[in-house]
DOTI-758467 format. One line per 2 residues: number of its first residue (from 1); for each residue x, y, z of N, C-alpha, C. Coordinates in Angstrom, 3 decimals, always signed. Example, Ala and Ser with C-alpha at 12.3 -4.5 7.8 and 13.67 -1.06 7.14 Angstrom:
# DOTI-758467
1	+13.190/-5.690/+7.800/+12.300/-4.500/+7.800/+13.200/-3.300/+7.800 | +12.850/-2.250/+7.080/+13.670/-1.060/+7.140/+12.900/+0.030/+7.870
END
This chain:
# DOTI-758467
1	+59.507/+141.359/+124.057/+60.648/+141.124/+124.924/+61.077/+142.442/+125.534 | +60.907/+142.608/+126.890/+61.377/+143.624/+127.575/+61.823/+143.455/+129.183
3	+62.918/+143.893/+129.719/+63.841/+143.905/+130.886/+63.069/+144.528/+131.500 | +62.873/+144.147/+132.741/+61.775/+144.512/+134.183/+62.522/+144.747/+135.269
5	+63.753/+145.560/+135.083/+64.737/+146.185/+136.043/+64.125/+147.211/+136.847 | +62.739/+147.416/+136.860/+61.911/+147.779/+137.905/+61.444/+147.280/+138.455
7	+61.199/+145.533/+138.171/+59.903/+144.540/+138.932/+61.377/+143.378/+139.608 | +60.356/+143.375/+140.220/+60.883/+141.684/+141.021/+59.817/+140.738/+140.919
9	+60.491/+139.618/+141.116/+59.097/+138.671/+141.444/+58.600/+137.695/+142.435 | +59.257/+138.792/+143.636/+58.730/+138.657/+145.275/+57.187/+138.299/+145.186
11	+56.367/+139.041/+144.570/+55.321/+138.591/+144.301/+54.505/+137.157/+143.757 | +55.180/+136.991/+142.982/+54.922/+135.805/+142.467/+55.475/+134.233/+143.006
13	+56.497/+134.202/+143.927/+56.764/+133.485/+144.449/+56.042/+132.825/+145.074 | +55.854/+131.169/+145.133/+54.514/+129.981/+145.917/+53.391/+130.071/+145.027
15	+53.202/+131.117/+143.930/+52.162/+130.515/+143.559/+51.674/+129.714/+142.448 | +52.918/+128.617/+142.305/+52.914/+127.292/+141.752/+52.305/+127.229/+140.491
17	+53.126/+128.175/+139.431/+53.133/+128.205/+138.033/+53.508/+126.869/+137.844 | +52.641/+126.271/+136.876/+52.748/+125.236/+135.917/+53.272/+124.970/+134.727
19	+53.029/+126.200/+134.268/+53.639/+126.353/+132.478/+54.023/+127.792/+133.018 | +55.069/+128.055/+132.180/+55.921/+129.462/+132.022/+56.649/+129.606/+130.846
21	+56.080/+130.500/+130.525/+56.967/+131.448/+128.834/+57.967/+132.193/+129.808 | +59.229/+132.462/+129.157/+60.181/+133.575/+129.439/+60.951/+134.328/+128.097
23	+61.051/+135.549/+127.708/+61.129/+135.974/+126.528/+62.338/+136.724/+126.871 | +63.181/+136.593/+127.374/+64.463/+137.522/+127.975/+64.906/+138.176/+127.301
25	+65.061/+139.638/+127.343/+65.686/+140.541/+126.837/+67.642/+140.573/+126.394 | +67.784/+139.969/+125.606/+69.447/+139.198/+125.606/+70.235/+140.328/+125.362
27	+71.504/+140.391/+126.042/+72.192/+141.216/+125.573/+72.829/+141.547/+124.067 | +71.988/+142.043/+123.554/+72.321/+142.023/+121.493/+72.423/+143.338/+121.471
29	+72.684/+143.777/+119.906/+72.671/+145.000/+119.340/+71.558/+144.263/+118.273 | +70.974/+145.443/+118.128/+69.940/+145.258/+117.067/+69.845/+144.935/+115.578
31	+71.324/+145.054/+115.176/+71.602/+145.146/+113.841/+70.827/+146.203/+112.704 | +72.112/+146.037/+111.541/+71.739/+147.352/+111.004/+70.050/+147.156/+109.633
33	+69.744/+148.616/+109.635/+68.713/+148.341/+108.898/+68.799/+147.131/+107.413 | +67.560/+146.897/+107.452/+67.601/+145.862/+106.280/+68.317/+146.617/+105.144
35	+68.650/+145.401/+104.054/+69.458/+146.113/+102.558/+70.415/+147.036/+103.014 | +70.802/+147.197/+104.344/+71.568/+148.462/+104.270/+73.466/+148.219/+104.314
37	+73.601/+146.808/+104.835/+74.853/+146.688/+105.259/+75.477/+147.577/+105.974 | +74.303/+148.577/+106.630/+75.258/+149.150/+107.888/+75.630/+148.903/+109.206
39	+75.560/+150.022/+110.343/+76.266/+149.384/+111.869/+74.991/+148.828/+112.031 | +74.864/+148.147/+113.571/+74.209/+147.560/+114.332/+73.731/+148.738/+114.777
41	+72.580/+148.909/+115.684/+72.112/+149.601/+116.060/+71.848/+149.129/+117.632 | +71.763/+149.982/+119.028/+70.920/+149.331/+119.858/+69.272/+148.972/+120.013
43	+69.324/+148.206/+120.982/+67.622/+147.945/+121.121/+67.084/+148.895/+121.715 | +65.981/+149.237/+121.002/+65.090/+150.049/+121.990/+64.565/+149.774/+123.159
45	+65.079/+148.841/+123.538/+64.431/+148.585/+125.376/+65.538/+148.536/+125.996 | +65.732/+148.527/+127.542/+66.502/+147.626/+128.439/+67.313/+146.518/+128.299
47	+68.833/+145.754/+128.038/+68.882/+144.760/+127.959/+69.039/+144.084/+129.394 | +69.280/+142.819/+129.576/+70.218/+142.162/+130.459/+71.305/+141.035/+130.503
49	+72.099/+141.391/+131.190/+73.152/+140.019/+130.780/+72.958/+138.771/+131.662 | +73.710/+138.003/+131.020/+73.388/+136.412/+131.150/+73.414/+136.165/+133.040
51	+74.055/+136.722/+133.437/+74.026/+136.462/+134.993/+72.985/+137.241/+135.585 | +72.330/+138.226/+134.937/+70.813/+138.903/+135.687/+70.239/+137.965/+135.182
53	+69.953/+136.967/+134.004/+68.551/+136.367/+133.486/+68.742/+135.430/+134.215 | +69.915/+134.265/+134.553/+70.303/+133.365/+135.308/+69.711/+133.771/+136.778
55	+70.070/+134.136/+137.674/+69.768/+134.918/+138.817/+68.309/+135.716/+139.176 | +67.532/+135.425/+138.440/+66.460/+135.255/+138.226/+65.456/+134.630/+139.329
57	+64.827/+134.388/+140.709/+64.195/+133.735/+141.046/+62.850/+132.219/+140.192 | +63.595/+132.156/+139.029/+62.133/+131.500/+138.148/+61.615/+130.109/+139.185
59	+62.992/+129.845/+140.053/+62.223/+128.277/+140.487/+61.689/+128.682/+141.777 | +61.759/+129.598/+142.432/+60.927/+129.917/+143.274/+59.267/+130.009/+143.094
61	+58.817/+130.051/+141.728/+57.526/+130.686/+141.203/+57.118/+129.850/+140.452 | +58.170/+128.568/+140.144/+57.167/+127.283/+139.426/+57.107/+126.422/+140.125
63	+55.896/+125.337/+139.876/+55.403/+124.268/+140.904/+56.127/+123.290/+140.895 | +56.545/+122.364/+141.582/+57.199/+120.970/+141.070/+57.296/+120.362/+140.222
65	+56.001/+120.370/+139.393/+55.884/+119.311/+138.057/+55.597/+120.688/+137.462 | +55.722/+121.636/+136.229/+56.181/+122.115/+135.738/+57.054/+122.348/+134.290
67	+56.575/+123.229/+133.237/+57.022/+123.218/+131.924/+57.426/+124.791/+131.584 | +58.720/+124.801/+131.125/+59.397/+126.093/+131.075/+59.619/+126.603/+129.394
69	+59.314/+127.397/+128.975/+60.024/+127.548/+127.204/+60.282/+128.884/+127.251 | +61.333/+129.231/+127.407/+62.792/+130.095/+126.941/+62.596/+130.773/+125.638
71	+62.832/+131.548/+125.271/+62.520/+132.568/+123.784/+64.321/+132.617/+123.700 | +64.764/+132.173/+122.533/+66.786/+132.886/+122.969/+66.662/+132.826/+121.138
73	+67.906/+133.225/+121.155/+68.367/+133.701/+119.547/+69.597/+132.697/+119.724 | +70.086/+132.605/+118.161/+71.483/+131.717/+117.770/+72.367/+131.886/+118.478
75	+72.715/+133.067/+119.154/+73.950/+133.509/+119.643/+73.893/+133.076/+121.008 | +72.837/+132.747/+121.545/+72.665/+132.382/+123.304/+72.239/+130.649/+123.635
77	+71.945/+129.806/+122.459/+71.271/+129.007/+122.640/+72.157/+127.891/+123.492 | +73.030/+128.062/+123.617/+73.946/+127.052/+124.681/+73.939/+127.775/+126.193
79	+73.737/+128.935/+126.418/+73.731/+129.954/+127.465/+72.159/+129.422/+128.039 | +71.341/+129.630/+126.872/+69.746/+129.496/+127.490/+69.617/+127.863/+128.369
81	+70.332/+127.067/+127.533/+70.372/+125.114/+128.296/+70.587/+125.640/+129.958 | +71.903/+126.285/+130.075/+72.433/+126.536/+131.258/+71.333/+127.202/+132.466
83	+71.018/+128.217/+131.403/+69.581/+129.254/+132.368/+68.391/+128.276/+132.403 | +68.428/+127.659/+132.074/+66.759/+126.694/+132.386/+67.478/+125.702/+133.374
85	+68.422/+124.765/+133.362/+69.123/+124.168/+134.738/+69.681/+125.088/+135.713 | +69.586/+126.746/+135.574/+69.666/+127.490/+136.602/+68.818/+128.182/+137.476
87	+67.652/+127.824/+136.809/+65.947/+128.077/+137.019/+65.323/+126.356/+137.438 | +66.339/+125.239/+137.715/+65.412/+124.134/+138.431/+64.567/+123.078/+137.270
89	+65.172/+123.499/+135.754/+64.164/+122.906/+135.097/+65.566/+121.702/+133.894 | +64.933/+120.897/+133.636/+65.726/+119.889/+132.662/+65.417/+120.217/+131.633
91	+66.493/+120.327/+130.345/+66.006/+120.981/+129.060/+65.096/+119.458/+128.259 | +64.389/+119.621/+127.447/+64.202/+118.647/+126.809/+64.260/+118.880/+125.245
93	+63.511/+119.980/+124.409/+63.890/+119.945/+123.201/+64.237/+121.442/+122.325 | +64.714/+121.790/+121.538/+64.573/+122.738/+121.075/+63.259/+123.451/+119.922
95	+62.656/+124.204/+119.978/+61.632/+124.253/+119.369/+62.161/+125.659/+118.377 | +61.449/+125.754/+116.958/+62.618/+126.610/+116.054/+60.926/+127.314/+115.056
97	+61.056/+129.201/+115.251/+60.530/+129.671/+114.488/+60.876/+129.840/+113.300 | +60.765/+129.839/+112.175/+61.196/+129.956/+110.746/+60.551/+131.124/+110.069
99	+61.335/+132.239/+109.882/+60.810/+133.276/+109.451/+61.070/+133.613/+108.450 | +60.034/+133.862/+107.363/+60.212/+134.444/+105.828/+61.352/+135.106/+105.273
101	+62.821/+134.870/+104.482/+63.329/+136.428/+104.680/+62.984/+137.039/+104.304 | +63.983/+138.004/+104.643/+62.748/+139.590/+103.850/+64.150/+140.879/+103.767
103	+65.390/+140.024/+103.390/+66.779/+141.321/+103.163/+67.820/+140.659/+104.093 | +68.813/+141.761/+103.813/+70.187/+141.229/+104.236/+69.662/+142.124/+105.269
105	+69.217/+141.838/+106.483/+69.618/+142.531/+107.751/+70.147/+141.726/+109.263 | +70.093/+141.677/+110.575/+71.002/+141.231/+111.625/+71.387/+139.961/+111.452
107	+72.603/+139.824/+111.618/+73.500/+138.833/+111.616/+75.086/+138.923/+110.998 | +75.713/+137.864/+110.705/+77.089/+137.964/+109.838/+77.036/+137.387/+109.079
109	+77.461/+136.252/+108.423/+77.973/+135.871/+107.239/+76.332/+135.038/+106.722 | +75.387/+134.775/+107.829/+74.622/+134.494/+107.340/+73.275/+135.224/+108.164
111	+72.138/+136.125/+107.671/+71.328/+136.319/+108.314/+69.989/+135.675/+108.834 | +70.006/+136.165/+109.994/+69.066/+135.659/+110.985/+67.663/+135.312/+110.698
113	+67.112/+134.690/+110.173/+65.706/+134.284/+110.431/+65.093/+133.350/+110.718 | +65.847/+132.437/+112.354/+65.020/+131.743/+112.854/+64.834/+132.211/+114.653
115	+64.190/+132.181/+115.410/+64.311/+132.055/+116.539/+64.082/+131.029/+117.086 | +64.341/+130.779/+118.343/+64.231/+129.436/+118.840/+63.798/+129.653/+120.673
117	+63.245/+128.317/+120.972/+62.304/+128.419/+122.344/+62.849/+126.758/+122.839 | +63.431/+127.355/+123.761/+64.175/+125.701/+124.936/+62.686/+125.466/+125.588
119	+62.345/+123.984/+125.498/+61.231/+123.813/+125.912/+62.127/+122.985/+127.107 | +61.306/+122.898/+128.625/+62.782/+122.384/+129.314/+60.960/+122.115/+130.245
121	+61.828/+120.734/+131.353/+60.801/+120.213/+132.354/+61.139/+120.243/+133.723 | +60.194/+120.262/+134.299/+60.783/+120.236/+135.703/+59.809/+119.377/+136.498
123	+59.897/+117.880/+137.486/+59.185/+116.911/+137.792/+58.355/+116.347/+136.876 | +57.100/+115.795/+136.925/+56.462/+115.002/+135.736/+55.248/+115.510/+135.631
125	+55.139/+116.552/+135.206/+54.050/+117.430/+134.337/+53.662/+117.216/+133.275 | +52.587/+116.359/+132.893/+52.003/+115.966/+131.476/+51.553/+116.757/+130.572
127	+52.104/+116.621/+129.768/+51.793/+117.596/+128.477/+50.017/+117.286/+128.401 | +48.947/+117.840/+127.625/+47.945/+117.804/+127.673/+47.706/+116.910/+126.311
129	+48.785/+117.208/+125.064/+48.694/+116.211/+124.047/+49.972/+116.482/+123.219 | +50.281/+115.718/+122.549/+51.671/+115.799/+121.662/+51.510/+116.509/+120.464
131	+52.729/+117.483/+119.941/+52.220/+118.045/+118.804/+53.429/+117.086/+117.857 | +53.429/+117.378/+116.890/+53.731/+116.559/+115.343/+54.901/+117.428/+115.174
133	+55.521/+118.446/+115.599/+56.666/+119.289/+114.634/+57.400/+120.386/+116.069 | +58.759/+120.436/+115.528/+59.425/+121.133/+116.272/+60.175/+122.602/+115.603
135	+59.127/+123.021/+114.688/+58.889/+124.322/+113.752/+57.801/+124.863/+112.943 | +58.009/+126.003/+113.246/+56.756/+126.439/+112.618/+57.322/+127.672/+111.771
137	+56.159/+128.319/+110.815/+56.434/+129.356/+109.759/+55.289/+130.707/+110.383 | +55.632/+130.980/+111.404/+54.492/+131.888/+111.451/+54.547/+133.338/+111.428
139	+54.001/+134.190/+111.363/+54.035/+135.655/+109.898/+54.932/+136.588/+111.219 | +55.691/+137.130/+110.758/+56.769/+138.429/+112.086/+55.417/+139.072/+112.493
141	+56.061/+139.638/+113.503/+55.246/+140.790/+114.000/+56.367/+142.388/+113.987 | +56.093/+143.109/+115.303/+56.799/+144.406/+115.356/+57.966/+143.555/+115.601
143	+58.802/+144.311/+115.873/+60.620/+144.208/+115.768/+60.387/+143.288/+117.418 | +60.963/+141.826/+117.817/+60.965/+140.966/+118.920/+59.808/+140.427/+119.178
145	+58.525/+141.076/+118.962/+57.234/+140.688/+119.269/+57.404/+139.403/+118.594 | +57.097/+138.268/+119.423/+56.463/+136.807/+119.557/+55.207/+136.279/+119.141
147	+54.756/+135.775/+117.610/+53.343/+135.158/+117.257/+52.618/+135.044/+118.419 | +51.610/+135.330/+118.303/+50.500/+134.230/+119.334/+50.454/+133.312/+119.099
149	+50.308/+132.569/+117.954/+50.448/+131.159/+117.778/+50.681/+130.209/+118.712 | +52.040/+131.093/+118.758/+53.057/+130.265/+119.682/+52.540/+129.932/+121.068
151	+52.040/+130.985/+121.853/+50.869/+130.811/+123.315/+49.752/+130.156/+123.035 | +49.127/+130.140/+121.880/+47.591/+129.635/+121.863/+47.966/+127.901/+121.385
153	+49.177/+127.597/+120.750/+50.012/+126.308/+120.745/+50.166/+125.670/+122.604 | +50.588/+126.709/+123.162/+51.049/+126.573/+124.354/+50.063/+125.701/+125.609
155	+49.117/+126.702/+125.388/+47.787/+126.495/+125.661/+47.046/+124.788/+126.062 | +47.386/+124.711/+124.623/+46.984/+122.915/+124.298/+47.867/+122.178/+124.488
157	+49.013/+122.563/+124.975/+49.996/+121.724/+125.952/+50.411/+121.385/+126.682 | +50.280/+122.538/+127.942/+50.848/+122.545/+129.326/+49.284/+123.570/+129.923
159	+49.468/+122.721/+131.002/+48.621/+122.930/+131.952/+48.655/+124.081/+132.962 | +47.872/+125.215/+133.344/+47.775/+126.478/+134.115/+47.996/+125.369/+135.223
161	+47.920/+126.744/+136.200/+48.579/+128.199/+135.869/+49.533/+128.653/+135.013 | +49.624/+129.790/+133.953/+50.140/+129.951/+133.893/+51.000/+131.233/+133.707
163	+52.143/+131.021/+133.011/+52.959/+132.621/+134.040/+54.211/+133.677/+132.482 | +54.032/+134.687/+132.206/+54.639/+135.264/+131.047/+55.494/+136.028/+131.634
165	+57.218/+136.056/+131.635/+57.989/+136.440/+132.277/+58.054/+137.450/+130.885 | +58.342/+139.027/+131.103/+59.051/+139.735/+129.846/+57.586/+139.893/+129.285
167	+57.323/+139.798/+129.600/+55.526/+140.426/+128.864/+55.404/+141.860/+128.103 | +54.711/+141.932/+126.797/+54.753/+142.844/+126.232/+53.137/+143.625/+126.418
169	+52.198/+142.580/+126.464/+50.636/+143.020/+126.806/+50.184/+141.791/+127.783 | +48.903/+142.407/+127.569/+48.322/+141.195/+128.737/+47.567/+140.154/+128.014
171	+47.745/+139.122/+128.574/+46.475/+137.998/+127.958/+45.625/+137.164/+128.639 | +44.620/+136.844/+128.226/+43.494/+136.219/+129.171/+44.005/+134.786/+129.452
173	+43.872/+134.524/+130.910/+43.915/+132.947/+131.441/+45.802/+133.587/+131.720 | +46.604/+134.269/+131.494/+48.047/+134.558/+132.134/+47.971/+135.314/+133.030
175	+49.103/+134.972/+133.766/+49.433/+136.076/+134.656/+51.122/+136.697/+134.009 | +50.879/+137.984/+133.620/+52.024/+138.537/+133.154/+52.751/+139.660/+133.931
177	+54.213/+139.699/+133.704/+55.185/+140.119/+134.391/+56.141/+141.162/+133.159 | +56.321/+141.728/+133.622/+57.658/+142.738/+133.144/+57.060/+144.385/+132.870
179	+58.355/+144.859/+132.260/+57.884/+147.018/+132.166/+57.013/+146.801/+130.842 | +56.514/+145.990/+130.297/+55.504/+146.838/+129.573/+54.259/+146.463/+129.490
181	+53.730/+145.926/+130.624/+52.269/+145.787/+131.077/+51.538/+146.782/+132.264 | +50.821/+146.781/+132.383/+49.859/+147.867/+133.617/+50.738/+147.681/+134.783
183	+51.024/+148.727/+135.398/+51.367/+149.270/+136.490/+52.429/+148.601/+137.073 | +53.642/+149.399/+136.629/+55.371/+149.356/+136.057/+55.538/+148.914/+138.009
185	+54.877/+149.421/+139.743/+55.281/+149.531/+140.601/+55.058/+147.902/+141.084 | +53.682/+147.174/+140.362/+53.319/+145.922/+140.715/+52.672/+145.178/+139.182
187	+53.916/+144.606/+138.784/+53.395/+144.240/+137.691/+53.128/+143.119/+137.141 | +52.370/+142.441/+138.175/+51.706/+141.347/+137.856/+50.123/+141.453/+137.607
189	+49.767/+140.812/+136.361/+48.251/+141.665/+136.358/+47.696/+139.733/+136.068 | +46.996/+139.655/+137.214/+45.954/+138.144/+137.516/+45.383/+138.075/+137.200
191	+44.852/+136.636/+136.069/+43.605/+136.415/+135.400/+42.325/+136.227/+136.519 | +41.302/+136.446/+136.391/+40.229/+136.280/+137.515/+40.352/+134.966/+137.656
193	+39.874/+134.975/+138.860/+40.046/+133.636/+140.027/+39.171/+132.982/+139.219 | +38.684/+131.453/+139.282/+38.164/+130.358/+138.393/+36.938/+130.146/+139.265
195	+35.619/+130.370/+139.452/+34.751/+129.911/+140.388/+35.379/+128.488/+140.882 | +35.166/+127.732/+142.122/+35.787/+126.541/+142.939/+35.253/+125.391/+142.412
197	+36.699/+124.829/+142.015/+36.148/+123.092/+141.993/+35.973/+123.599/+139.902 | +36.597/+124.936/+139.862/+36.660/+124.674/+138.183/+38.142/+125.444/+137.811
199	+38.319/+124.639/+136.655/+39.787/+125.089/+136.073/+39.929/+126.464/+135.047 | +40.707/+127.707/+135.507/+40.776/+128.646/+134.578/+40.768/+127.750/+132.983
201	+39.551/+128.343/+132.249/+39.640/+127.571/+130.591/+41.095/+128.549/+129.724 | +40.946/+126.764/+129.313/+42.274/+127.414/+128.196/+41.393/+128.416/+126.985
203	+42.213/+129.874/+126.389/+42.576/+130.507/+125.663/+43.093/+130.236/+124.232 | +42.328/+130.152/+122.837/+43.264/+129.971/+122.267/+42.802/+128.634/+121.495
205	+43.648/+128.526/+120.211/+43.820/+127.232/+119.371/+45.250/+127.437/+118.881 | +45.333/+125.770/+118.214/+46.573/+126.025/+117.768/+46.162/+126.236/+116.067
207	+47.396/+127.438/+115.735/+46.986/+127.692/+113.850/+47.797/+126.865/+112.999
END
């Protein structure tokens, strides 16, 4: 998760994303180290507030029929409903990571270890097949970094193009966006074109 207060996405506009991840950089404090019961700390990246993520061009850059999933934390998840009907898309369910604890660290009276992803629709875009569960247990990564799981899940659901708003690296069959992928001036980096009359292959299983 990282703020792209260098990029726009003039670029990306018309070219009729189908599926879209967005991992928004929320306005938080980081909270204090684990076991420690101390201050909060800031994030090491960029944040943005709720009226830059809102304000957002996203429906300019998805296609009509169209599937959107939102990355938000406890503290935004009524904010995120709003930002996906402010991006052109209808929410439909909440989808919930479940993470191991591992110490008393960010949060208040109770600490944080779930995240959660607004899966939201926009026209009648068919899922590719239904999955069985609206949670999963899958292992942390660095501090915000997002399982793959979760994309290679994605994968076998919604149909390319597709598009990673807040991108931390690059991945094959995406086209990814934000400051911490190749070349901060144009930072959209395009999966190769699909020879004609064939579909970029999906990437990926689900674990």
């Amino acid at each position: 998760m990282s703020a792209a207060n260098e990029c726009t996405l003039d670029a990306l506009v018309g070219l009729d994303f189908r599926c879209i991840v967005a991992d928004p950089p929320w306005d938080v404090m980081r909270g204090p180290d684990y076991n420690s019961n101390g201050p909060s700390k800031p994030l090491p990246y960029p944040t943005m507030t709720l009226a830059e993520i809102e304000d957002m061009p996203v429906s300019g850059v998805a296609a009509k029929d169209a599937h959107l999933y939102i990355w938000t934390i406890n503290k935004y998840i009524e904010q995120t409903y709003a930002i996906a009907r402010a991006w052109g898309f209808k929410p439909s369910c909440l989808l919930t990571w479940a993470k191991k604890p591992h110490g008393i660290g960010i949060g208040g009276t109770y600490v944080q270890t779930t995240e959660h992803v607004l899966f939201a629709r926009r026209g009648t875009c068919k899922a590719l097949r239904r999955v069985d569960s609206t949670w999963w247990t899958w292992p942390r990564g660095r501090h915000s970094a997002k399982p793959e799981a979760f994309q290679d899940m994605v994968e076998t659901v919604s149909p390319g193009p597709r598009l990673e708003l807040f991108a931390r690296r690059e991945r094959p069959g995406w086209t990814v966006w934000g400051n911490e992928v190749p070349c901060k001036a144009n930072p959209c980096v395009l999966p190769p074109a699909a020879p004609a009359g064939r579909e970029q292959p999906v990437v990926g299983s689900l674990n």
